[in-house]
N, C-alpha and C positions, 0 to 999 in steps of 0.2 A: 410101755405105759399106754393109757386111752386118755388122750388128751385132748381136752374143748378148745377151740377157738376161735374166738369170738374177732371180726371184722378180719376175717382172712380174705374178703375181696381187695383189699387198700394192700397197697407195695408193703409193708411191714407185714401183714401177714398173711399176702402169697407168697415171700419168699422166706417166712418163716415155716408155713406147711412144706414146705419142699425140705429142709432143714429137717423137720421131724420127721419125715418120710425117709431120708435118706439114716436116719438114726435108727429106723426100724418101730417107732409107735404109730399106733389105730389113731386117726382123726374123727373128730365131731366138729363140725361149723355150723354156725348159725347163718340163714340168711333171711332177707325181708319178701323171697318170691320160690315160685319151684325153680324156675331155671337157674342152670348148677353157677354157681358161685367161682368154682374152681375147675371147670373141665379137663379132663384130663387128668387129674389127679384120683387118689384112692383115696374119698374120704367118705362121713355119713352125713348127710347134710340135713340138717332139720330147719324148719321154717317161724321165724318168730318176727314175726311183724307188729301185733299191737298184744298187750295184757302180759301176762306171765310168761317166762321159756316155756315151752314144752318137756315136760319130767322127763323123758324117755332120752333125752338127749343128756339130762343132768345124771340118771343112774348106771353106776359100774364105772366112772369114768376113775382117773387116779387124780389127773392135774386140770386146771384151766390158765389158759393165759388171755386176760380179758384187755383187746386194741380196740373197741368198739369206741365210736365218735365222729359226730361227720367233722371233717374240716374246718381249718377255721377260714380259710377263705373261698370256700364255695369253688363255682367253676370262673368261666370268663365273663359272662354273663348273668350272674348272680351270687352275692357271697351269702352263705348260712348266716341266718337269724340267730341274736345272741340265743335263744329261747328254745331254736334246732339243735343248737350246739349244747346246751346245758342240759336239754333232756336227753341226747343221746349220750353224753358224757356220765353225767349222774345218777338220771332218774334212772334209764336202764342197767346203771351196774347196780344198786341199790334192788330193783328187783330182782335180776342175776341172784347176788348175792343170797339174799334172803332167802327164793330158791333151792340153789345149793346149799344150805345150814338144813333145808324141809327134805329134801332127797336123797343127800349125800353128807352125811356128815362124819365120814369117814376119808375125806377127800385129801391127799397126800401134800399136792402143793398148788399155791394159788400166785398169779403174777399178774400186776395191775400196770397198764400205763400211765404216765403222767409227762408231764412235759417242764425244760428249766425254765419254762413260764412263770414255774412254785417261786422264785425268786425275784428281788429288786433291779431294777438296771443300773449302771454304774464302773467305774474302772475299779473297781477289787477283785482280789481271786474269791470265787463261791465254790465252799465243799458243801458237803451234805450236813453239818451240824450248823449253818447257816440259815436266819429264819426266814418265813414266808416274805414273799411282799405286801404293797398295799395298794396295786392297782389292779386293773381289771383281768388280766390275765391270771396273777398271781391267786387270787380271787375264786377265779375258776376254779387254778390245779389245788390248790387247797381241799375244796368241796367235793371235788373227784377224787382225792386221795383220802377224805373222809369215809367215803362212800367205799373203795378199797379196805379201809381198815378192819370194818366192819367183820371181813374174815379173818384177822391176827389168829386169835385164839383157836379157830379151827381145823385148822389145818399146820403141818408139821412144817411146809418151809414155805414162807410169804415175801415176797415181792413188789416191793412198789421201782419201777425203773423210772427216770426224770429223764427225758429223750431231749437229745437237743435237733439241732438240723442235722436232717437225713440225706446223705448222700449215696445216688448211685445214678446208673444211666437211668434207671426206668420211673427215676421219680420226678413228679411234674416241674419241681423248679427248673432239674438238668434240662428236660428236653425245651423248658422257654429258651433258656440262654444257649443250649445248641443252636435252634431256628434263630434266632438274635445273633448267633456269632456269625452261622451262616449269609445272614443277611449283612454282615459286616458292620453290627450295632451295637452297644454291651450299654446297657443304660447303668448307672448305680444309685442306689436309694440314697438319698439325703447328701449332705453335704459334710459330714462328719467323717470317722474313722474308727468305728465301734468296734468291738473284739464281736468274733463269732465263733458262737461255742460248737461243732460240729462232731455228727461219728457218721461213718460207714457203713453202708447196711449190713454190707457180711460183717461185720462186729458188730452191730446191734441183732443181728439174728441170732447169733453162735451167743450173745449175754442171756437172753431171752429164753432158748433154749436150755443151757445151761440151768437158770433157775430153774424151769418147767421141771427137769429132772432133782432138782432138790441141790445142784454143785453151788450155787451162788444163793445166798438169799439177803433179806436187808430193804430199808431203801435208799437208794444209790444214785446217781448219776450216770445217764449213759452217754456219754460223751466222750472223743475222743482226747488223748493225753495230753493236747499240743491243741488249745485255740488259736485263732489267728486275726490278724487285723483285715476290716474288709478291704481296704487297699490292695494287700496283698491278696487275698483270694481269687479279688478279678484281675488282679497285674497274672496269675498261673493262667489263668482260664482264655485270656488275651493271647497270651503265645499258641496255643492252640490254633487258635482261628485266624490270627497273622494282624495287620492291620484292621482295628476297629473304630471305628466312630465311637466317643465317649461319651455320655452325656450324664450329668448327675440330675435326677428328680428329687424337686421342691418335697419336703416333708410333708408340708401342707396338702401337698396332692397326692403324695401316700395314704395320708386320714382320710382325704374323701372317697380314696377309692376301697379303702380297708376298713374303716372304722376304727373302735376302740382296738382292733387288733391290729393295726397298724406299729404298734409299738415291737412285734414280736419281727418285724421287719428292721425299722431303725433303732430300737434299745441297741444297748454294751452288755455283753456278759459274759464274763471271763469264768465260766463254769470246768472246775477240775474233776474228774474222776475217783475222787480220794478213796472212796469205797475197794474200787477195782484196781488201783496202782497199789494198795496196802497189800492185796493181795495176790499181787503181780500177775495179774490177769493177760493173759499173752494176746494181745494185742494184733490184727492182719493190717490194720492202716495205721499209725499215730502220727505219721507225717502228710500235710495235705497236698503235696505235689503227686503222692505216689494214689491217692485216694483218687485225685480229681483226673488224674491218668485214666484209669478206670471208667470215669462219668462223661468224659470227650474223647474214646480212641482215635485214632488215626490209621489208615491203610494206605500201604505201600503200594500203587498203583504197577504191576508188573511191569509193563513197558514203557513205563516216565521213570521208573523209581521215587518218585515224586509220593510224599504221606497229604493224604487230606484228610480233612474230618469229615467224621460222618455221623449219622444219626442211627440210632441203636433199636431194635424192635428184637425180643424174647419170647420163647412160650417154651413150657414145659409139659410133659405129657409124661403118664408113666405105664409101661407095658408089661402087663401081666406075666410076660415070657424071660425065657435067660438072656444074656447080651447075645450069646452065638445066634440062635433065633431070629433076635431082632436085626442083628449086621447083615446076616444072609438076604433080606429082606430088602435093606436099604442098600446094602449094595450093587444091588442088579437096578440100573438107569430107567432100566424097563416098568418100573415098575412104579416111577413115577407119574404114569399116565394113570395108572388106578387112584392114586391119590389127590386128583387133581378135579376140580368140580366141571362137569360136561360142559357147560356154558361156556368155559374156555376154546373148548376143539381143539384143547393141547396133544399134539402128538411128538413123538422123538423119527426125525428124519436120519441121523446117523448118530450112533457110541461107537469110539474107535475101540472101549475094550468095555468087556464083561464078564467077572464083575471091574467095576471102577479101580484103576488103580492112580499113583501120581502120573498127573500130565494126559491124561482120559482128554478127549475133546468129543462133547455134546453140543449136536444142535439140535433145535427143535423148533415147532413154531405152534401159535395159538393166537386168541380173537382176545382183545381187549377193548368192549364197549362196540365188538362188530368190527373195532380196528384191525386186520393182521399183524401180526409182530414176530420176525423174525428172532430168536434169541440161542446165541452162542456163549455157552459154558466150558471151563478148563478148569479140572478137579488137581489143587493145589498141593495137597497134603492128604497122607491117609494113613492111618494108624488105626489098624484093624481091630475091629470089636472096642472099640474106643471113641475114633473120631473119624470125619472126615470135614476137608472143606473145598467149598466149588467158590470159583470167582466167573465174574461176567465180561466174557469177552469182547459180544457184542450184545444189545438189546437195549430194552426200554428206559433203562436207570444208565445214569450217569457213574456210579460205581453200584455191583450188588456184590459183596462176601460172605458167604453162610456158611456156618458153623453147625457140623450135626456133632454132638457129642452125645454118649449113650454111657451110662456108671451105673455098676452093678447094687440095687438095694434091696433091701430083706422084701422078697415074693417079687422079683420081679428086675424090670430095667428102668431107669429115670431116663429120659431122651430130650435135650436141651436142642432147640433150634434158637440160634443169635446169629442175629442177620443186619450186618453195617453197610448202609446204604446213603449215595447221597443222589437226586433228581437231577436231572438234566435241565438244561439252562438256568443255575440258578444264579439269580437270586428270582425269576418269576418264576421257576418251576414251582417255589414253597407256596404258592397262593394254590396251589393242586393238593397240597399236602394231606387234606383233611379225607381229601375222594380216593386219593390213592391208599391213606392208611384202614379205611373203609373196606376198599376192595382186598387187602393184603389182611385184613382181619378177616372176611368172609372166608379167604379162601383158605388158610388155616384151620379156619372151624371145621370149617369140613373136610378137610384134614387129619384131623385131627380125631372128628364122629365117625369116620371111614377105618382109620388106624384101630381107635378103641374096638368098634366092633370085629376088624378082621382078627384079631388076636386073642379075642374073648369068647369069640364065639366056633372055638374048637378046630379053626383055619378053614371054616367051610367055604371061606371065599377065597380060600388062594390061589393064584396064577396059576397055571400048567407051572410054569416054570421054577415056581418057591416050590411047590411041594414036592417035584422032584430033586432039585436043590438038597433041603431038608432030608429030604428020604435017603 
């Protein structure tokens, strides 16, 4: 299938683009600028910033699945206006929509966000033949699911999903209450005990997906099976990080800081799945211990055997070549000097073997802001044309683990780098946090621009070494 999707920059749907990619469909996203939305990925990106989408994006497709809406609490420094929020919520699926009925009206399936905002707060169980609420949030998903409807009739299988809280590492609550656990602080909202209705990303991607192709339709709840009390959420999330300071924030200073959305913070909402449990929808998390495992891992420190936590950073790329291709490639140490942005003056001083196999010891050194830094590598694990992973023996990070993994999908290789990291000295190393994820996203980028092109562009940049490799 050619599937649209709409706010593929937001953790919902970049990692629901990677989900479709590995299912084997064409992407279209929208976005508000040219620079790519999704790097690294295979998709068509089209530009829609003010008036109508662009037709060229809306014809031939089969499905859309429309995430679009900023946030409702902005960044740290500014929450979105109720007025940013309502017009990217409605007013632009409403023109979407209307769109799609003038371009396409042939269009197979359509899947709308909403949120169990659609509902009252309170201690009852909520399915989906449950009615709206009557405050401001409730308010909102109403009118956004209004705006959804609009395509029922057009299409063969339609979708409205009710998301509750999103869990996973890469999404913004997890990585606050990391830096927070980190700094050995776990605050909690209000002074209450509310249920929290939660899912999983990888199940809310694999729901999502599943509709886009026509398996699920309806509107439903995406939540997972098993809510839970916030007590217990943060008593999980606590053992993780060992000893923390607790402290409960005034409700009052929730509203000032959130506004009317404040309540999607301290409401109760014991929201069930009824849709998906009726039809026993198989489920990767319904327990929140094994979810929140997931969203805090932990690394065995080799020579303490001692587990800390760590903080998680992801990117995906996808390469146009086979896995055998791309492993030949990453396997050779050497050749991580090419990928590496010159400003560094990274070079590899010694690899005891080539290619990398388990127990390999690399060093190597390079400039950090003009600083030298010395940095020793021991390659952990290695499971060929699959994975590999390097731990830091010595250098700049107080722990670095990275995860190359590489899964075969239709045209090509997906190549996942996860890298759990924690900073040295902390708890002051995290006041660095912001310059260090700065410089470890630059260098990726270009990584990443270096990668795409040597692969695409017929291997006319490859090493003496790959191409005889290869050959």
């Amino acid at each position: 299938m050619k599937i649209l999707v709409t706010g593929a920059r937001g953790l919902i749907g970049a990692h629901l683009c990677c989900e479709l990619i590995r299912r084997g469909h064409q992407l279209h996203i929208f976005s508000r600028s040219d620079s790519p939305a999704l790097p690294g990925l295979p998709c068509r990106q089209f530009v829609w910033n003010k008036g109508k989408p662009p037709a060229e994006a809306l014809r031939q497709i089969d499905g859309v699945v429309n995430l679009m809406g900023e946030p409702l609490f902005g960044s740290f420094f500014r929450n979105n206006t109720e007025q940013e929020i309502s017009f990217s919520r409605i007013d632009r699926t409403k023109m979407l929509t209307e769109a799609l009925k003038e371009h396409n009206p042939k269009l197979k399936s359509y899947v709308g966000a909403s949120a169990i905002g659609y509902y009252n707060y309170g201690e009852q169980e909520i399915k989906e033949g449950c009615p709206a609420g009557d405050h401001h949030l409730s308010k909102l998903c109403y009118r956004w699911e209004q705006a959804h409807k609009s395509m029922r009739d057009s299409v063969n299988h339609f979708s409205i999903v009710r998301i509750g809280l999103v869990l996973g590492a890469q999404a913004s609550f997890i990585k606050m209450l990391t830096i927070l656990g980190l700094l050995r602080f776990m605050p909690k909202p209000g002074f209450n005990n509310p249920w929290m209705s939660w899912i999983h990303i990888a199940d809310l991607v694999a729901i999502l997906a599943d509709s886009a192709e026509g398996k699920v339709s309806g509107v439903f709840n995406g939540t997972a099976p098993h809510p839970v009390r916030q007590d217990y959420f943060y008593q999980v999330i606590k053992k993780y990080f060992g000893s923390c300071l607790s402290m409960k924030i005034p409700e009052w200073c929730i509203r000032m800081l959130a506004g009317k959305s404040s309540s999607a913070i301290c409401g109760s909402q014991k929201v069930l799945p009824g849709h998906l449990v009726h039809r026993n929808y198989p489920f990767i998390y319904s327990d929140i211990d094994e979810a929140l495992r997931t969203c805090f891992p932990k690394i065995i420190v080799p020579r303490s055997s001692k587990s800390k936590p760590c903080m998680v950073l992801k990117y995906d790329q996808f390469l146009p070549v086979d896995k055998k291709t791309a492993w030949v490639f990453f396997r050779d140490p050497y050749n991580l000097e090419q990928i590496t942005p010159e400003i560094l003056q990274f070079c590899i001083k010694h690899a005891s073997d080539n290619p990398i196999r388990e127990g390999t010891e690399i060093s190597y050194s390079l400039k950090l802001h003009g600083i030298p830094v010395n940095w020793d590598t021991r390659i952990l694990t290695v499971d060929p044309e699959k994975k590999f992973v390097d731990f830091q023996n010595k250098g700049p990070y107080r722990i670095w683990h990275h995860t190359h993994e590489f899964e075969e999908v239709p045209g090509g290789t997906l190549m996942t780098d996860e890298i759990k990291f924690q900073l040295k000295f902390n708890p002051y190393g995290l006041f660095l946090l912001p310059f260090i994820m700065k410089d470890l996203n630059k260098i990726f980028v270009y990584r990443r621009s270096y990668i795409d092109s040597f692969f695409t562009n017929k291997m006319q940049q490859r090493p003496k070494k790959l191409v005889e490799a290869v050959q």
